[in-house]
C-alpha positions as semicolon CSV with decimal commas, in nm:
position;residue;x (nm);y (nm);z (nm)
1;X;2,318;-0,136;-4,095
2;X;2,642;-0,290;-4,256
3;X;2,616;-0,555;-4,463
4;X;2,899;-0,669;-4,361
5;X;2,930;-1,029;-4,148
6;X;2,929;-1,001;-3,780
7;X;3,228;-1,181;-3,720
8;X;3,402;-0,956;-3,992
9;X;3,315;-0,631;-3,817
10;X;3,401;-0,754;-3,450
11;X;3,745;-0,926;-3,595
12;X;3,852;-0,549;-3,645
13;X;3,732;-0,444;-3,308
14;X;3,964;-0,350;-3,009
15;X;3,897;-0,596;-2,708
16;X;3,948;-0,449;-2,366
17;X;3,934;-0,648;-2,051
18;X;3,761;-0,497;-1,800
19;X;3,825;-0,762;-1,549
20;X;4,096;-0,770;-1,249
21;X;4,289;-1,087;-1,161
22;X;4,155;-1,293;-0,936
23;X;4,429;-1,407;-0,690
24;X;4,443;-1,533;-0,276
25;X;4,526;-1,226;-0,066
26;X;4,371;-1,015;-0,314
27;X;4,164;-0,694;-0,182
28;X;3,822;-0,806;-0,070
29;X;3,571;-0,584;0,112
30;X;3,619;-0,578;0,504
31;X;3,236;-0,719;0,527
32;X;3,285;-0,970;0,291
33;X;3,485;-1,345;0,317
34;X;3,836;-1,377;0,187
35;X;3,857;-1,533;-0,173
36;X;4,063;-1,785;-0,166
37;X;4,153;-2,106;-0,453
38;X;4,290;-2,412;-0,418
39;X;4,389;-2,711;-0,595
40;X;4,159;-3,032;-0,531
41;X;4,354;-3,242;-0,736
42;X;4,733;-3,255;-0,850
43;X;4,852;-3,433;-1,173
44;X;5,108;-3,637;-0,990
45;X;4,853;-3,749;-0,707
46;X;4,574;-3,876;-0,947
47;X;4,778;-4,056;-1,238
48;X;4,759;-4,374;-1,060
49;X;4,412;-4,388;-1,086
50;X;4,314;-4,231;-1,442
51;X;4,651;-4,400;-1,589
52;X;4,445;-4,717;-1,543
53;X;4,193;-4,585;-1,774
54;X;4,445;-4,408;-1,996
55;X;4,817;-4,468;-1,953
56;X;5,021;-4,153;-1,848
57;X;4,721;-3,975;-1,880
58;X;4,640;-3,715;-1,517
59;X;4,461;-3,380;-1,418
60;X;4,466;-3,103;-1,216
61;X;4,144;-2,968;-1,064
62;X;4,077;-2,621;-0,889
63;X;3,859;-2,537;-0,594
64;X;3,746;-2,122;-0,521
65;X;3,634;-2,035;-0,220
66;X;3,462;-1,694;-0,281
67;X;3,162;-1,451;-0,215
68;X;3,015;-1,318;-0,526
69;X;3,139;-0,980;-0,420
70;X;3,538;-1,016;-0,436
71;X;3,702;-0,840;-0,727
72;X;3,527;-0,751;-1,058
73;X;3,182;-0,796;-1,019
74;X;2,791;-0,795;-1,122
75;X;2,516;-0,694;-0,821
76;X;2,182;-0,771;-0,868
77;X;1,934;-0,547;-0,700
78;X;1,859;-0,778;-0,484
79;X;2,210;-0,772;-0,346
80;X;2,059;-0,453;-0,101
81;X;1,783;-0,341;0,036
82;X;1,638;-0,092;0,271
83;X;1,460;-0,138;0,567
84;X;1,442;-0,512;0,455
85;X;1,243;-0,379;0,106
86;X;1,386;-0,378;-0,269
87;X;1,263;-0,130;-0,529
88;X;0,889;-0,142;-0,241
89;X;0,879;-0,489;-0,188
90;X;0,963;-0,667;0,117
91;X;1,268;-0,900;0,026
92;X;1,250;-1,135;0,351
93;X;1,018;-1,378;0,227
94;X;1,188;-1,441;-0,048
95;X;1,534;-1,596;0,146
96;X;1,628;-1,955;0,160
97;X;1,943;-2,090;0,280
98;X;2,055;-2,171;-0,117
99;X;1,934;-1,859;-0,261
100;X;1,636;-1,646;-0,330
101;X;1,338;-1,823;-0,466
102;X;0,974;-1,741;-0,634
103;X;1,131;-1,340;-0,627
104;X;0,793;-1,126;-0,773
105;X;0,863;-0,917;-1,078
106;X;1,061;-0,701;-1,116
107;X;1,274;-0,850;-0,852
108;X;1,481;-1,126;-0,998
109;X;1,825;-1,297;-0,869
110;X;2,092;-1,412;-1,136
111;X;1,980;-1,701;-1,310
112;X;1,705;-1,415;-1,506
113;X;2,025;-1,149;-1,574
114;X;2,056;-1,192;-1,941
115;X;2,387;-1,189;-2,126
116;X;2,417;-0,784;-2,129
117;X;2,539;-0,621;-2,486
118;X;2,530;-0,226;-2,412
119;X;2,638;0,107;-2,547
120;X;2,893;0,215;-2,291
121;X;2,985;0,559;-2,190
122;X;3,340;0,655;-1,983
123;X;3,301;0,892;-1,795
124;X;3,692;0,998;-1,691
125;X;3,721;1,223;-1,418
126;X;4,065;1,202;-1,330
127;X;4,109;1,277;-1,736
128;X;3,925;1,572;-1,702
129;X;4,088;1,704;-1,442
130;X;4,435;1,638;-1,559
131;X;4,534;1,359;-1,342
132;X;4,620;0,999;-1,331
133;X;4,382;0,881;-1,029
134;X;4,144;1,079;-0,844
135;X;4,251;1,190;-0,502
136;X;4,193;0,967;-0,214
137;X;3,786;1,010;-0,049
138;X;3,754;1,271;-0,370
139;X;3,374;1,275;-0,410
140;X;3,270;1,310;-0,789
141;X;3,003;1,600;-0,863
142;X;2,730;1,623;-1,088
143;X;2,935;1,896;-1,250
144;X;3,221;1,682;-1,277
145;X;3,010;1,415;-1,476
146;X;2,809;1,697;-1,694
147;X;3,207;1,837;-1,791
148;X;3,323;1,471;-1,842
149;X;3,016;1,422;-2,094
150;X;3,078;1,753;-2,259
151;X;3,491;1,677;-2,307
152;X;3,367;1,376;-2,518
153;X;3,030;1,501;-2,649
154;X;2,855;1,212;-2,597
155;X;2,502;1,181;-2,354
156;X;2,389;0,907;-2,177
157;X;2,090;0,742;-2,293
158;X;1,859;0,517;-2,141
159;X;1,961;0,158;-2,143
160;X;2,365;0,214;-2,164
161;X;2,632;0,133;-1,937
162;X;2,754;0,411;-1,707
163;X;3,132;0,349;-1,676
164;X;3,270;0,595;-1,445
165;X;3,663;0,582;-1,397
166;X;3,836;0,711;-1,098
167;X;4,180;0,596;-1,169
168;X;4,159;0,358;-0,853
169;X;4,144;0,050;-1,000
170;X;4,544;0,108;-1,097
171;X;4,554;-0,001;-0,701
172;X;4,349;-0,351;-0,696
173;X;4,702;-0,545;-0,763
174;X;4,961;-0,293;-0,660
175;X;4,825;-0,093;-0,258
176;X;4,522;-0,328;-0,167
177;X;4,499;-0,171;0,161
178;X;4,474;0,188;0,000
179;X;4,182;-0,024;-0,248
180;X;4,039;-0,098;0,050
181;X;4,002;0,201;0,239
182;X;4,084;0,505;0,061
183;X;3,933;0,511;-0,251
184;X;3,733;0,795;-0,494
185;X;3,367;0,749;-0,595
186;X;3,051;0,933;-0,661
187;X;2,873;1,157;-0,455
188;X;2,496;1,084;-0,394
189;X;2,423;1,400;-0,613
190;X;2,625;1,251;-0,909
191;X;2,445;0,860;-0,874
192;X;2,128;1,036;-0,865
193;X;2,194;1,208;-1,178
194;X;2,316;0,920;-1,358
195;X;1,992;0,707;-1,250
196;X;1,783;1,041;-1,341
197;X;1,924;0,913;-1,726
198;X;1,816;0,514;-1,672
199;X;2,124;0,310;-1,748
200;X;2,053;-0,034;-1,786
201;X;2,432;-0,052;-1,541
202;X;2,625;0,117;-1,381
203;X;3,015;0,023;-1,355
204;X;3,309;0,148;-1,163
205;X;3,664;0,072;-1,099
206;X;3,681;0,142;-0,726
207;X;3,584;-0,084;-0,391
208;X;3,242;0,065;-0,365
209;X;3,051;0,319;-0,563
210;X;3,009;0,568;-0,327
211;X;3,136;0,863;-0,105
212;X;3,163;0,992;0,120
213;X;2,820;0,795;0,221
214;X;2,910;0,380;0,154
215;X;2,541;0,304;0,075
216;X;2,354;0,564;-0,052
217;X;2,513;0,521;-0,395
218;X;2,376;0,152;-0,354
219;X;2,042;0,261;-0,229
220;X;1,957;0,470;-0,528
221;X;2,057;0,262;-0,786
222;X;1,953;-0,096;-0,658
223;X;1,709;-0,044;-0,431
224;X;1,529;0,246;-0,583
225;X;1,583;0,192;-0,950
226;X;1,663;-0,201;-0,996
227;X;1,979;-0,052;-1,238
228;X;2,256;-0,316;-1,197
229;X;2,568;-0,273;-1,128
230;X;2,951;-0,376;-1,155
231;X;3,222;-0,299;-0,906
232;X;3,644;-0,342;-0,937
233;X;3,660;-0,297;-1,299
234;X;3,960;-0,240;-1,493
235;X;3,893;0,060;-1,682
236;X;4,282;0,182;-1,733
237;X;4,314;0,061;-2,108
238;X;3,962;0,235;-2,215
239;X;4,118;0,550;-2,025
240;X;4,474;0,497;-2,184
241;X;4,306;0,469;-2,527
242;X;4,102;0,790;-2,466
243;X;3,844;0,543;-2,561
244;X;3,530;0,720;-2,439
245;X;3,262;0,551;-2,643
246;X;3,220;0,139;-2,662
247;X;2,976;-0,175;-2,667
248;X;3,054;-0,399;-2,358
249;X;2,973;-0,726;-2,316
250;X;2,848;-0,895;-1,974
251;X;2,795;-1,232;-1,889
252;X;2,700;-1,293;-1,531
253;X;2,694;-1,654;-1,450
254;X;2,373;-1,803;-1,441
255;X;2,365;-1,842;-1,023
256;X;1,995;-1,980;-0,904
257;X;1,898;-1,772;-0,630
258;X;2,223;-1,558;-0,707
259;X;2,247;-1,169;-0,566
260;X;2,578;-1,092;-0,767
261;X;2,821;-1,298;-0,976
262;X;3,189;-1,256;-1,049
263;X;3,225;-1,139;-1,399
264;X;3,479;-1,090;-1,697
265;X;3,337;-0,784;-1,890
266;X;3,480;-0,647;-2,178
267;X;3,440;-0,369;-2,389
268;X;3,448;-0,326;-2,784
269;X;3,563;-0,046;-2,996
């Protein structure tokens, strides 16, 4: 261990943001609502009022409008189940109309996520194949991850972060509808193999983890194996870097009865 000061050896880090922008109009899953922000208050229409408190003085305040599933992301396991059970137990008693409440172990909604400080491994496919994104409905093999891992020389050990890039998230501000409907992700095979290594997460930078198959990639790691996940991340400066091996840092918001939260990861090298 150094003996070096914490803050001294993360002031020479590199700081990636692993987020995307939130913004109105921005590519949300067909199933889920729009996300949408407003603003409650404008500076000009409140200074009457505060100025009486403080002269001059006024404020702008913003309302969002959101699911917990619209752009970068953090899902609970909770988030899906199968045939109305998570990881064996029956999730349906455990519903309210503000959340999910008295969940039994190991089932647990956001307000129990702790802050997240992982090894991370990238696993860049489109790298190792020599291209800049993944073709479009391009299913990623277990071979493809077991040559990705090799290329760096670096395994994945139980308790990282899986990042997997597929060069899609270079789409979330520029061809939403392409984002939205023709996107790379891993086959069943390849999430199996990954969950076969027990990641504490597993993050990608497309719509939805999965393909061909939309929620078997979900089923296996939420419902079967309670590993979390992230969805819409950023992952083009780690890939531009060649930056294969990092600590991230997740901070889900603290939602009571929460299935997901929107999230601003980022990654440390």
């Amino acid at each position: 261990m150094s003996d070096r000061p914490l803050h001294e050896l993360l002031a020479s880090a590199r700081v990636y943001d692993l987020g995307q922008c939130y913004w109105n109009g921005m590519p949300v899953h067909p199933f889920d609502p729009p996300y949408q922000y407003y603003l409650f208050d404008y500076h000009e229409h409140v200074l009457k009022d505060l100025g009486k408190i403080e002269p001059g003085f006024s404020h702008g305040i913003g309302i969002m409008m959101t699911s917990m599933h619209a752009g970068t992301h953090f899902d609970a396991p909770i988030h899906m189940s199968q045939d109305l059970k998570v990881q064996g137990i029956d999730i349906v008693p455990y519903q309210r109309g503000h959340g999910f409440v008295d969940l039994p172990e190991p089932l647990h909604a956001m307000e129990k996520v702790p802050p997240l400080v992982l090894r991370a491994v990238l696993f860049d496919i489109p790298r190792l194949r020599g291209e800049e994104a993944l073709p479009e409905r391009y299913s990623i093999t277990v071979a493809d991850l077991e040559a990705a891992a090799e290329q760096q020389d670096l395994t994945l050990q139980a308790g990282d972060c899986a990042l997997v890039r597929t060069g899609w998230g270079r789409y979330f501000e520029t061809d939403g509808e392409a984002y939205l409907h023709k996107w790379a992700g891993l086959s069943v095979e390849a999430v199996r193999w990954l969950a076969e290594r027990r990641p504490r997460l597993v993050g990608t930078d497309n719509l939805s983890i999965g393909v061909p198959d939309l929620f078997a990639a979900h089923r296996v790691l939420l419902i079967e194996n309670g590993i979390y996940v992230m969805k819409s991340l950023n992952l083009e400066p780690l890939a531009a870097d060649q930056c294969s091996l990092s600590t991230v840092v997740v901070l889900p918001l603290k939602i009571k009865g929460g299935e997901a939260s929107l999230i601003r990861p980022i990654a440390l090298a």
